[in-house]
N, C-alpha and C positions, 0 to 999 in steps of 0.2 A: 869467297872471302868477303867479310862485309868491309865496305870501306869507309867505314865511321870509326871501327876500331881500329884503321891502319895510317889515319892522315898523321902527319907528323908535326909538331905546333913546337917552335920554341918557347914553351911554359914554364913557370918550374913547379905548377903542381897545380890538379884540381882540388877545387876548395867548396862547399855548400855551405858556404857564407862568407860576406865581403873580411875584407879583413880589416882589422883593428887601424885607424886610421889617428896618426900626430893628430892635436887638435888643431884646426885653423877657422880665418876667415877670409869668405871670397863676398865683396860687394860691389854691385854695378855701375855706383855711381846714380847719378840721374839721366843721361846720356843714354840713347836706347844702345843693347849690347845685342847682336845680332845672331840670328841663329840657322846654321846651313845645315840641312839633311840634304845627308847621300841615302838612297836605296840602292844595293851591292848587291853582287852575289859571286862569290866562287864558282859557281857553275855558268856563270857567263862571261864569252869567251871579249866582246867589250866591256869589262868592267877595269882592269887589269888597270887601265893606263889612268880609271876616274880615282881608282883607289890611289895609284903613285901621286896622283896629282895633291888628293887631297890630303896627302900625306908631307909635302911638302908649304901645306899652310903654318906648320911645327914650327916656320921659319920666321911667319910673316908676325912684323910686327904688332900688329892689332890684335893678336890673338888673346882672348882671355879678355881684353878692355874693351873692343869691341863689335870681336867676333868669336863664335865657338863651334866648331865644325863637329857633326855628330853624324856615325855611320852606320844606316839600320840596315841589317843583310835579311834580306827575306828569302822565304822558302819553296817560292813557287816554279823556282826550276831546280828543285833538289832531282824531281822525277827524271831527270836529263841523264845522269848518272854519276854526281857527285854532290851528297846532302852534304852541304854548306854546314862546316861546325859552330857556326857563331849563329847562325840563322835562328831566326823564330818563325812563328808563325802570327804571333802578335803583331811581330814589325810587319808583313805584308798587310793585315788588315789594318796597320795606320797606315800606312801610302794607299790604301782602298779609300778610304774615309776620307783623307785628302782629295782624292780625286772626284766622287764623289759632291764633296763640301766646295770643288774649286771648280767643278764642269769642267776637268780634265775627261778627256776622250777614252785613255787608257793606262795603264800604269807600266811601267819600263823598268829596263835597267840600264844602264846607269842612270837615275833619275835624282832630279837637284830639289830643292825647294830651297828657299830664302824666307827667313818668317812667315812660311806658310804659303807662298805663293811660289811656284814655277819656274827655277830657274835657269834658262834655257843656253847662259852666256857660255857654260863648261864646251858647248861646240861650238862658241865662234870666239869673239876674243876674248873672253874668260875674264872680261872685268866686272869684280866684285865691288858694287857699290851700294855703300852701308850707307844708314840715314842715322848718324851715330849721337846727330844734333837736334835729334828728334827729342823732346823729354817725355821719358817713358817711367818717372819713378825710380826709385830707390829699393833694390832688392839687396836683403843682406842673409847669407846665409853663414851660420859655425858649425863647422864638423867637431864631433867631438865623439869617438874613438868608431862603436860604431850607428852614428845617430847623428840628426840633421835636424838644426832648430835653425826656420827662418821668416823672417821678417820682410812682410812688403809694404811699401807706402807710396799709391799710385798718384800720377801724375794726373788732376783735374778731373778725372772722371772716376765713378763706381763700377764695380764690374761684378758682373753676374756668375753666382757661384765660382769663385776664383778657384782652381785647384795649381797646386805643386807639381811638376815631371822632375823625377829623380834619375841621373842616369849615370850610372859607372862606367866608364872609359878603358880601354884598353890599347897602348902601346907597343911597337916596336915587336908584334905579331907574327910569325913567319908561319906557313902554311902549307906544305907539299900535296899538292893534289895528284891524287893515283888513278882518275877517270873523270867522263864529261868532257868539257869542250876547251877544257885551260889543263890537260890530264900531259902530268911531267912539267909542269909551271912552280914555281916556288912562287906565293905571294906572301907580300908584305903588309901588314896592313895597320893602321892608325886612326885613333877616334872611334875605334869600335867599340859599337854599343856593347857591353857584355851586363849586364843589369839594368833594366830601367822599372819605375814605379808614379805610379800618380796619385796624389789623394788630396783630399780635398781642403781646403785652409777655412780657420774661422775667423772673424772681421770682430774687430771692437774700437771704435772711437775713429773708422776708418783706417785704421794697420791691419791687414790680412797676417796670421801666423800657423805657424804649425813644425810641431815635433814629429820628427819620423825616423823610421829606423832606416837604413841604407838600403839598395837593393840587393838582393842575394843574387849572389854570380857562382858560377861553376866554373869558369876558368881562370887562373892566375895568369898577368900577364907582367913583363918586366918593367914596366913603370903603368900607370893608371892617373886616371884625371877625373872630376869633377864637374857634370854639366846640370845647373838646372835653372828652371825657366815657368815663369807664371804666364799661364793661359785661361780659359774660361770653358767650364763645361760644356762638350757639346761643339768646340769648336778649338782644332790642335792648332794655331794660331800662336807662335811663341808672344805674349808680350812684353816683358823684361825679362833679361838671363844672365847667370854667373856665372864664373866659374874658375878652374884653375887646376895645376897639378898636386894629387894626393903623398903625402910622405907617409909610408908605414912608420906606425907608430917601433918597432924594434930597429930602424936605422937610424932612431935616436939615442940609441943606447951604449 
């Protein structure tokens, strides 16, 4: 029996494309907004507690103003014996590249990053400290239905090939795994990546811009969020980020 076809997700439907989104705006301010990657996986048997945890950042105050927790599941222990449904293969080679890009020794799981760097606090006392008084620019971005036009205006310096990371969000997750190493675990999970995209912005009179279309996702999840964040080619270094929770456009109706 394959077990891709049997995990049990509370979804309410797959989709091959994002869905139609209210239109809004999320802007950063000038104030750097922070940006945390988890690398996850369901098939590892310590991930369980990095997902609950970061699953309870839903609470913390800063979220969205100046912090944004984003969860890439990789694929490199699908072979164990539970391929990871949210997983890519993408998201492993960006935690490679980071490692790679940061003389990291090796890549993990549960593995943290803070703006690109390392962060090791999730095992000791777990304090999150943002540099939120940093001036990092003014990022504006407007969703509008399913399309992404934004605006950046950096703070004192130019930046080399500036691109966009787009990433669709996924909420309130539930997971039943039927083998591997968390086999008979129900997980829950939050901030998972379920679409991401990058491309590249163009510059005039020094404002970086660009129109884009959303990422295409495959799974529906019961609420969904908004993360994106300008970095420079060549280098996944978040340097200003938005974001915030997506309303479908038909629960305005």
């Amino acid at each position: 029996m394959n077990p891709v076809r049997n995990f049990s997700l509370t979804v309410y439907s797959l989709l091959m494309s994002a869905s139609l989104f209210a239109a809004d705006i999320f802007e950063s301010g000038q104030g750097r907004v922070s940006v945390l990657e988890l690398y996850t996986s369901e098939g590892c048997s310590s991930c369980p507690p990095a997902d609950r945890w970061l699953s309870e950042l839903k609470e913390d105050k800063r979220l969205w103003k100046q912090l944004i927790p984003v969860a890439f599941h990789v694929d490199y222990w699908n072979y164990i014996g539970w391929p990871d449904p949210f997983s890519s293969a993408s998201y492993s080679d960006r935690q490679r590249r980071y490692a790679r890009g940061k003389g990291l020794s090796t890549v993990y799981t549960p593995g943290f990053l803070l703006n690109g760097q390392e962060w090791r606090s999730y095992f000791g006392l777990r304090h999150l400290s943002l540099d939120s008084g940093t001036d990092a620019g003014n990022l504006t971005v407007n969703v509008d239905q399913e399309s992404v036009h934004a605006t950046y205006t950096p703070a004192g310096r130019s930046i080399n090939k500036p691109v966009l990371n787009i990433v669709i969000l996924g909420f309130d997750l539930v997971s039943k795994v039927e083998s591997g190493e968390n086999r008979g675990k129900q997980l829950k999970h939050d901030f998972t990546v379920l679409g991401f995209s990058t491309m590249p912005m163009s510059v005039e009179d020094g404002v970086y811009a660009i129109s884009a279309k959303l990422p295409v996702v495959s799974i529906a999840a019961p609420q969904t969020g908004l993360a994106v964040w300008v970095s420079e080619q060549g280098d996944q270094t978040p340097i200003q980020a938005t974001g915030g929770w997506l309303i479908p456009e038909q629960s305005l109706k």
